[in-house]
C-alpha positions in Angstrom: 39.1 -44.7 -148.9 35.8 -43.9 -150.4 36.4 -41.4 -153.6 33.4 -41.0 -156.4 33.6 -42.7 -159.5 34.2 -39.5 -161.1 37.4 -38.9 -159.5 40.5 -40.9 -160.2 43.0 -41.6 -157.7 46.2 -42.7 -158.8 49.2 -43.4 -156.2 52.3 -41.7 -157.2 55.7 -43.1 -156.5 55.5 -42.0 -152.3 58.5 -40.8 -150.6 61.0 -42.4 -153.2 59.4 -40.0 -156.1 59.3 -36.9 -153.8 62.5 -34.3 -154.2 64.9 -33.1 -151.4 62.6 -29.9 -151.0 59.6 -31.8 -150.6 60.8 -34.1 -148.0 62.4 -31.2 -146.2 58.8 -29.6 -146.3 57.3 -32.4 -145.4 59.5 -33.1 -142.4 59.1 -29.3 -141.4 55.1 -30.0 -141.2 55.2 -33.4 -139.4 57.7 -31.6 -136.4 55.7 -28.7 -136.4 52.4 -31.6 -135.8 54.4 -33.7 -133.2 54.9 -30.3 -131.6 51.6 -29.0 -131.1 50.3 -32.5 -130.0 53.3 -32.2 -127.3 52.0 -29.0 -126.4 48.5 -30.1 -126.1 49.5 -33.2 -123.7 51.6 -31.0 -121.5 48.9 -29.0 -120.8 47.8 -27.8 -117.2 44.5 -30.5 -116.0 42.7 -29.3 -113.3 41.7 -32.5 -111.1 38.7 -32.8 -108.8 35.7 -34.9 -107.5 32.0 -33.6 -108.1 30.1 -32.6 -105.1 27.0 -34.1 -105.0 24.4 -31.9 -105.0 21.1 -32.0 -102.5 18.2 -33.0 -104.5 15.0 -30.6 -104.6 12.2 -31.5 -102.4 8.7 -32.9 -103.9 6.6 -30.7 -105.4 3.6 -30.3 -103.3 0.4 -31.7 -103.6 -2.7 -29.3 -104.3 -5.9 -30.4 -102.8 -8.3 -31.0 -105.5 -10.6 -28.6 -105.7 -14.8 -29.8 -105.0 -16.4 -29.7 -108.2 -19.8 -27.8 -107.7 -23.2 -28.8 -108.8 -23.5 -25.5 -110.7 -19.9 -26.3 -112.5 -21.4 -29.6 -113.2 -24.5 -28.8 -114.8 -22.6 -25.7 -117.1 -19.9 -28.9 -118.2 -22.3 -31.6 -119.2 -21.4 -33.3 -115.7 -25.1 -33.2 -114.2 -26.9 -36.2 -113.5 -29.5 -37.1 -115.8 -32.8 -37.5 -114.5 -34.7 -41.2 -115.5 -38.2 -40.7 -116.3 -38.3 -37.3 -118.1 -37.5 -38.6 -121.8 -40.4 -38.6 -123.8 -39.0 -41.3 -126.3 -39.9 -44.1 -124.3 -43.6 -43.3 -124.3 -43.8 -43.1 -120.0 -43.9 -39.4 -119.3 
């Protein structure tokens, strides 16, 4: 049993130390316990088997759309003409 440091446990004399009330309390609690745990395993269980259940069909596959030239040029995407850069001293 972990307890803080703070906190002493000390074990008392048990069931030899306790008085003829506190055992009959104490066997009142532990019938009353037993009882409910009866209670609990008598309980109604409903048994049955899953169904299985028919799996969705694949999602369907939209045709790409054509990208056009005008979408490319607007995106950076247009092809970059060779000859036209002034940098290499050609043009």
């Amino acid at each position: 049993m972990l307890v803080p440091r703070e906190i002493k446990v000390e074990h008392s004399g048990g069931v030899k130390a306790m008085t003829d009330e506190e055992l009959e309390q104490t066997l009142a609690l532990l019938k009353e316990m037993i009882a409910k745990r009866d209670a609990g395993a008598s309980a109604k269980v409903i048994e049955g088997v899953a169904e299985p259940v028919p799996a969705l069909p694949p999602p369907s596959r939209k045709a790409r759309r054509k990208v056009r030239r005008s979408d490319r040029a607007d995106s950076g995407l247009a092809a970059r003409v060779v000859g036209t850069d002034s940098a290499d001293g050609n043009s």
